[in-house]
Biopython code that builds the backbone (N, CA, C, O; Angstrom):
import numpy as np
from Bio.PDB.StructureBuilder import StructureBuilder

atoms = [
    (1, "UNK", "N", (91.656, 112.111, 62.404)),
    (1, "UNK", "CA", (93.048, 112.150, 62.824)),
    (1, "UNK", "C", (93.141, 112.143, 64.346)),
    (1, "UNK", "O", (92.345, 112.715, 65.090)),
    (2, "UNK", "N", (94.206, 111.427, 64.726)),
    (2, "UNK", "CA", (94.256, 111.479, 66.364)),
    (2, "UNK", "C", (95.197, 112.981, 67.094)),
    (2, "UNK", "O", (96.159, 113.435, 66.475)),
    (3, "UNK", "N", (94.811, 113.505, 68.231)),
    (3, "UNK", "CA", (95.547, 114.387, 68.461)),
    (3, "UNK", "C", (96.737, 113.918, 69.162)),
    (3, "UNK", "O", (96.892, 112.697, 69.201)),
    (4, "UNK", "N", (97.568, 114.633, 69.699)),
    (4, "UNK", "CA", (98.579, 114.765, 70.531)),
    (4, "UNK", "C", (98.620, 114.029, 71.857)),
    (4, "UNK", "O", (99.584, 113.447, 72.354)),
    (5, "UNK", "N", (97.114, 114.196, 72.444)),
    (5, "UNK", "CA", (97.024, 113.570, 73.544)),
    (5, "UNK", "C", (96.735, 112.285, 73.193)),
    (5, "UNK", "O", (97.626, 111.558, 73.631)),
    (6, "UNK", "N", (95.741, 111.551, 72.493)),
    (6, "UNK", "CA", (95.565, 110.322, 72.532)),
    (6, "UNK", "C", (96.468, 109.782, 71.841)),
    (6, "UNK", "O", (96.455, 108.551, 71.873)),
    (7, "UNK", "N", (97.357, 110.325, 71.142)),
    (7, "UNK", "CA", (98.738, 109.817, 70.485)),
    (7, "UNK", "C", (99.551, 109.773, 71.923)),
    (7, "UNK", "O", (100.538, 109.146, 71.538)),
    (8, "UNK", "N", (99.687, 109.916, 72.725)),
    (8, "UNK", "CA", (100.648, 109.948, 73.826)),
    (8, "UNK", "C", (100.002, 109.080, 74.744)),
    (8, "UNK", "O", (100.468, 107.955, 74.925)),
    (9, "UNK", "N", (98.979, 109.464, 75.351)),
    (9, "UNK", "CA", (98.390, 107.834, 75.548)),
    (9, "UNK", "C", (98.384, 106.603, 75.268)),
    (9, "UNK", "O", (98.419, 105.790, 76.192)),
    (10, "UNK", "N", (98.344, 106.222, 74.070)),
    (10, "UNK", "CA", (98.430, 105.094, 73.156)),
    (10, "UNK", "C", (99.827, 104.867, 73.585)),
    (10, "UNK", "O", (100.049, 103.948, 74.374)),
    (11, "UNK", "N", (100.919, 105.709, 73.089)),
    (11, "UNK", "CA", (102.247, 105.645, 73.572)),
    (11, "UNK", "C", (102.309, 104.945, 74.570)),
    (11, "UNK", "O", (102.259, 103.715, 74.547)),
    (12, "UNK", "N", (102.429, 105.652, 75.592)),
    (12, "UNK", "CA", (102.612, 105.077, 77.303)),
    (12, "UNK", "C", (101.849, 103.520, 77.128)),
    (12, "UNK", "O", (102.388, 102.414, 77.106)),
    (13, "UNK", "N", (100.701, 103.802, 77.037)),
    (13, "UNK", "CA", (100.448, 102.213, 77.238)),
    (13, "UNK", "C", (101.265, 100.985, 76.687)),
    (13, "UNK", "O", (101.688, 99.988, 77.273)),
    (14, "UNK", "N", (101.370, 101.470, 75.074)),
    (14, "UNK", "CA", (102.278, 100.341, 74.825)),
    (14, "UNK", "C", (103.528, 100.443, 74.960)),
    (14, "UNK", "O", (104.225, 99.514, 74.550)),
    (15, "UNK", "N", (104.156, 101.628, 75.584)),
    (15, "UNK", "CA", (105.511, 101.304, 76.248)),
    (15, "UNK", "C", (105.640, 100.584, 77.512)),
    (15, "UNK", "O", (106.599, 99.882, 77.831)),
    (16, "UNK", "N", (104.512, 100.834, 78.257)),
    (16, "UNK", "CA", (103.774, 99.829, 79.977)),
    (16, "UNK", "C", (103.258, 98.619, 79.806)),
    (16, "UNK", "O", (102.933, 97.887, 80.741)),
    (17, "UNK", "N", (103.117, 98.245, 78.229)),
    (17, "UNK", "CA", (102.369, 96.729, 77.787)),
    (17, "UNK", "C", (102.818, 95.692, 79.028)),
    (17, "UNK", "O", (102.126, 95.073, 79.836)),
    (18, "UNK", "N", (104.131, 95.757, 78.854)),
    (18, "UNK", "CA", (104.944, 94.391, 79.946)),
    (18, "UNK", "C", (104.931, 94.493, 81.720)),
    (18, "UNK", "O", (105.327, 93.496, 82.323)),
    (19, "UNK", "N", (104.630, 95.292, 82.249)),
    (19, "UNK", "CA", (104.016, 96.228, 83.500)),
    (19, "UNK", "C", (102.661, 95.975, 83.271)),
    (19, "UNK", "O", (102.070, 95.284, 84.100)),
    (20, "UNK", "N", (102.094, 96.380, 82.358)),
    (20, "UNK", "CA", (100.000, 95.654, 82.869)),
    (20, "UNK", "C", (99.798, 94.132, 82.564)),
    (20, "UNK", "O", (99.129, 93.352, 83.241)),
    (21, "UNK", "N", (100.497, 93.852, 81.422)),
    (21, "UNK", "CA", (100.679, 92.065, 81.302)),
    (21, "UNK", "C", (101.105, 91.647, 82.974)),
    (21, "UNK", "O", (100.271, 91.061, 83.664)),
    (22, "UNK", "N", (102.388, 91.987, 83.498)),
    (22, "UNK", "CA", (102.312, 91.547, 84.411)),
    (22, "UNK", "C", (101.487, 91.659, 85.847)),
    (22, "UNK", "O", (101.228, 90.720, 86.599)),
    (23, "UNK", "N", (101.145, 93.044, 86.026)),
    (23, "UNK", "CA", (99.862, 93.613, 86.949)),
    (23, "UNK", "C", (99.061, 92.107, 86.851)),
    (23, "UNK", "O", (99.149, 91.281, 87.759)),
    (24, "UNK", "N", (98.383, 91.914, 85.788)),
    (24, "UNK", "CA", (97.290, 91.549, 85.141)),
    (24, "UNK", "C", (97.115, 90.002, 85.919)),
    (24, "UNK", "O", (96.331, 89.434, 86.678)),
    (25, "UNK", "N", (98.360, 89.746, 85.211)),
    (25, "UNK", "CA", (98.916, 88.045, 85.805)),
    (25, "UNK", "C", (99.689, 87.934, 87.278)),
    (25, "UNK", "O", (100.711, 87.300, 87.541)),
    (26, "UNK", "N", (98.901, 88.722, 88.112)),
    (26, "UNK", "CA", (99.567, 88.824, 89.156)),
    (26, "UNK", "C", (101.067, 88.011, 89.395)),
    (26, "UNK", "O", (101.201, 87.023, 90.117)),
    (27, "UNK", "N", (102.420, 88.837, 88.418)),
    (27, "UNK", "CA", (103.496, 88.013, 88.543)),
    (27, "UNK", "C", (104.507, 88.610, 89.955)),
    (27, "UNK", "O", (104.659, 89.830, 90.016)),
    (28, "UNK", "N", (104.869, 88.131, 90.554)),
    (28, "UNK", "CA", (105.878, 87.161, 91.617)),
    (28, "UNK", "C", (106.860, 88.591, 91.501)),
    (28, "UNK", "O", (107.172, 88.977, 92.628)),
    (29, "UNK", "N", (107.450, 89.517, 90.316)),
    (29, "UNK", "CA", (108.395, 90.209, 89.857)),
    (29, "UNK", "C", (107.828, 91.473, 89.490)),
    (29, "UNK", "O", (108.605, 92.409, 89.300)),
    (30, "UNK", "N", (106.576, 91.649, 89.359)),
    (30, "UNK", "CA", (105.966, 93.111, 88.602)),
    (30, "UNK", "C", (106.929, 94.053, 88.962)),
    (30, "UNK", "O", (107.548, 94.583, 88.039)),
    (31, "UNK", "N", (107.196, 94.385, 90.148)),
    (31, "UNK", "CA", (107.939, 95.516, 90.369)),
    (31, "UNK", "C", (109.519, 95.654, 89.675)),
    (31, "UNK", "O", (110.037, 96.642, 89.156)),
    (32, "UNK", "N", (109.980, 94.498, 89.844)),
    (32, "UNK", "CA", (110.829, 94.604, 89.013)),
    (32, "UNK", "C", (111.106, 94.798, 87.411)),
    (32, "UNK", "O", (111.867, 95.497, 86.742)),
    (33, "UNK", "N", (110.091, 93.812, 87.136)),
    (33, "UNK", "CA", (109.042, 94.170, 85.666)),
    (33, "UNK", "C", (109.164, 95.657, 85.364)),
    (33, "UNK", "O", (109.730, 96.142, 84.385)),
    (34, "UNK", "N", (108.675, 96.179, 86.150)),
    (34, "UNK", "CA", (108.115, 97.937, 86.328)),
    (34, "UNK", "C", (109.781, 98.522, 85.883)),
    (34, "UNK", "O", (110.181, 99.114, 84.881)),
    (35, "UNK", "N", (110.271, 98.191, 86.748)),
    (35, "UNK", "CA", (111.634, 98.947, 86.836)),
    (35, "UNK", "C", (112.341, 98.795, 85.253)),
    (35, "UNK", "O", (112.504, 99.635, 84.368)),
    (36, "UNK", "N", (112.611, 97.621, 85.313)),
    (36, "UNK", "CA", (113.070, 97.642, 83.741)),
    (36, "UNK", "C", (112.663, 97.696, 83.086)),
    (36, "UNK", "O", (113.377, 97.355, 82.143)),
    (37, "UNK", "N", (111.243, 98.101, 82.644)),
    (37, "UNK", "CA", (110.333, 98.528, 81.676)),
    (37, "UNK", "C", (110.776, 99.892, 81.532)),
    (37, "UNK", "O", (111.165, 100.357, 80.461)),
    (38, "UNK", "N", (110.718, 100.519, 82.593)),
    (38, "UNK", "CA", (110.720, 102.109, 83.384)),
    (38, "UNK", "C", (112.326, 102.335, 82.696)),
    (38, "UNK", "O", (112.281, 103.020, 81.674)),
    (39, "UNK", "N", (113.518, 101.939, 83.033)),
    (39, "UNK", "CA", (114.671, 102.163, 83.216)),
    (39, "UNK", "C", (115.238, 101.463, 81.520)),
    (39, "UNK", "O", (116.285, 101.873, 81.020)),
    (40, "UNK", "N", (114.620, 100.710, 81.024)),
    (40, "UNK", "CA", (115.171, 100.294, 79.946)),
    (40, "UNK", "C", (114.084, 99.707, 78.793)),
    (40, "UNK", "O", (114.415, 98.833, 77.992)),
    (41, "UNK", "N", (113.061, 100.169, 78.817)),
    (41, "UNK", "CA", (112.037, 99.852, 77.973)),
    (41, "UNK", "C", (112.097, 101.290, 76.576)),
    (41, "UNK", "O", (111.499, 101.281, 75.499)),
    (42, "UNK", "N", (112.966, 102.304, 77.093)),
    (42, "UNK", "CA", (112.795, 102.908, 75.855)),
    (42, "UNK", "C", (113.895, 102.078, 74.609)),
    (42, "UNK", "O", (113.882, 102.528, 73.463)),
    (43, "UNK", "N", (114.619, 101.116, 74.882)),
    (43, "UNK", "CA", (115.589, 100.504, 74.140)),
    (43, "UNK", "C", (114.360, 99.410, 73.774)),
    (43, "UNK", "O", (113.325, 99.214, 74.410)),
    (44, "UNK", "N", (114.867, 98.706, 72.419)),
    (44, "UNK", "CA", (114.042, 97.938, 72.098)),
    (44, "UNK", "C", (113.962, 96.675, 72.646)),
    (44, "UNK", "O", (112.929, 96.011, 72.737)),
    (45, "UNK", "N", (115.487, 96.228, 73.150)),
    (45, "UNK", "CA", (115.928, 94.858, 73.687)),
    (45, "UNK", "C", (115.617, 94.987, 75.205)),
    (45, "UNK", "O", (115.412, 93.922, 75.788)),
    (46, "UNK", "N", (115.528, 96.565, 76.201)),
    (46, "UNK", "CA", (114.901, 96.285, 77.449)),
    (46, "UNK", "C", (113.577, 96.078, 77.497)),
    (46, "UNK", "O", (113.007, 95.359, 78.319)),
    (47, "UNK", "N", (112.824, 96.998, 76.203)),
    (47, "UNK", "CA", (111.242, 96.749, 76.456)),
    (47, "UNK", "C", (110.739, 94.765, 75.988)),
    (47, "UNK", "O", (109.790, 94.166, 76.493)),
    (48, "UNK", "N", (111.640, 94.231, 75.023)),
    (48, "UNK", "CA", (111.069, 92.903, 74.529)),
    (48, "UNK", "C", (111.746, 92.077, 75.939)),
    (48, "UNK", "O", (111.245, 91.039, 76.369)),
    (49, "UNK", "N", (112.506, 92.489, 76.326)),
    (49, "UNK", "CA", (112.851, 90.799, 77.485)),
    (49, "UNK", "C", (111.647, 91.408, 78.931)),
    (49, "UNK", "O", (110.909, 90.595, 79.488)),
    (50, "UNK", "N", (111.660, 92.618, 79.252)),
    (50, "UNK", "CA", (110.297, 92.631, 80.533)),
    (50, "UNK", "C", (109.037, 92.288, 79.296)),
    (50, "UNK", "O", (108.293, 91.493, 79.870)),
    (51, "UNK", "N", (108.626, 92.469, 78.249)),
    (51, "UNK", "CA", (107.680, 91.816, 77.485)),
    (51, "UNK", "C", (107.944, 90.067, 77.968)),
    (51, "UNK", "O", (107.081, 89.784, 78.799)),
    (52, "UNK", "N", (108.521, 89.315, 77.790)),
    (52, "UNK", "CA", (108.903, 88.108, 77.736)),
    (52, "UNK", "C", (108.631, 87.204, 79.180)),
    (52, "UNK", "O", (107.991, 86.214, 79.536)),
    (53, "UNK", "N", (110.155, 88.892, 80.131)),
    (53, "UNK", "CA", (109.844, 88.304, 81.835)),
    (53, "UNK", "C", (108.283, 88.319, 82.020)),
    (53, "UNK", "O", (107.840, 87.363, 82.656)),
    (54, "UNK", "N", (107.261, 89.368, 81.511)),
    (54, "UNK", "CA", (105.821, 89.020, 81.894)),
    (54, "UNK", "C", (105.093, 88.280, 81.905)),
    (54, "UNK", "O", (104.126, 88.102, 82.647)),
    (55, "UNK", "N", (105.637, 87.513, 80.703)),
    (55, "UNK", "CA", (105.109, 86.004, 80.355)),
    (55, "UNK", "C", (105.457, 84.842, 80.556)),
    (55, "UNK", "O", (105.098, 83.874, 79.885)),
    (56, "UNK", "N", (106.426, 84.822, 81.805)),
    (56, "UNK", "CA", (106.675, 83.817, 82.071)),
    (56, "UNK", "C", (106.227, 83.064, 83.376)),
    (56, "UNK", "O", (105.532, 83.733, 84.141)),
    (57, "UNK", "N", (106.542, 81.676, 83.774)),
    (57, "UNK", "CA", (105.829, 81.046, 84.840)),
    (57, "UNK", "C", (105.434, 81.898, 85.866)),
    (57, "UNK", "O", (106.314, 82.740, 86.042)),
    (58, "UNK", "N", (104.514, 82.041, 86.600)),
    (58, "UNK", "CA", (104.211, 82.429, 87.932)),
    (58, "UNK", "C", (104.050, 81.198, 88.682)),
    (58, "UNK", "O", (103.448, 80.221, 88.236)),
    (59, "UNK", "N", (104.642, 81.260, 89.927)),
    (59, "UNK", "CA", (104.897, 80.302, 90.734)),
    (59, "UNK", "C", (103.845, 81.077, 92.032)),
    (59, "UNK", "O", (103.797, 82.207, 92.518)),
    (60, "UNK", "N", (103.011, 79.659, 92.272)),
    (60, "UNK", "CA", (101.970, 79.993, 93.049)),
    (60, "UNK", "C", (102.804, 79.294, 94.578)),
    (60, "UNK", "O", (103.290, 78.163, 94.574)),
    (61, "UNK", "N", (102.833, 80.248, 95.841)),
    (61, "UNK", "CA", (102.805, 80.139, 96.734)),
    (61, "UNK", "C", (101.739, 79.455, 97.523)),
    (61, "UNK", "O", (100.623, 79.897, 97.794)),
    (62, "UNK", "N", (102.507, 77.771, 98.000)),
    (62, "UNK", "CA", (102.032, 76.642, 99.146)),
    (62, "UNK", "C", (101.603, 77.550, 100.080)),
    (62, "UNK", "O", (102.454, 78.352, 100.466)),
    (63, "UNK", "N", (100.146, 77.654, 100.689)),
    (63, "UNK", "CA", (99.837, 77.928, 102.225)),
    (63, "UNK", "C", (99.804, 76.685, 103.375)),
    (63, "UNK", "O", (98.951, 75.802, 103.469)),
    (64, "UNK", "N", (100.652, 76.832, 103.974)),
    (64, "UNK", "CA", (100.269, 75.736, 105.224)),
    (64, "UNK", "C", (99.905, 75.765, 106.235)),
    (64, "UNK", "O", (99.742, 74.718, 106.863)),
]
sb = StructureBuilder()
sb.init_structure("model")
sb.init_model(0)
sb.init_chain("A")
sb.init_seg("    ")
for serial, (resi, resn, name, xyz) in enumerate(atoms, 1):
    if name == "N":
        sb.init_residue(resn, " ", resi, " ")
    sb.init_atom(name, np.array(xyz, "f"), 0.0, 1.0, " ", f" {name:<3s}", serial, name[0])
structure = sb.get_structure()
């Protein structure tokens, strides 16, 4: 059986899924990512659209 703590662990992570997806994929928005993960990820419809924003294009910045 799992305890309390690694039950709460497990938690957090997959409430942060869309925050390390984006970390991960170095996206353009993470922080914002973060925020509405943070601010509206306990709802089901804020945590699936920063799920979604994580996965979307990253636009790589031209050096000249």
């Amino acid at each position: 059986m799992m305890g309390g703590a690694e039950f709460g662990i497990i938690a957090l992570l997959l409430m942060f899924l869309p925050t390390l997806i984006a970390l991960l994929r170095g996206h353009d928005n993470t922080f914002a990512i973060f925020l509405t993960n943070l601010l509206l990820g306990w709802t089901v419809i804020g945590w699936v659209v920063a799920l979604i924003w994580s996965f979307t294009a990253i636009r790589r910045r031209m050096r000249a």
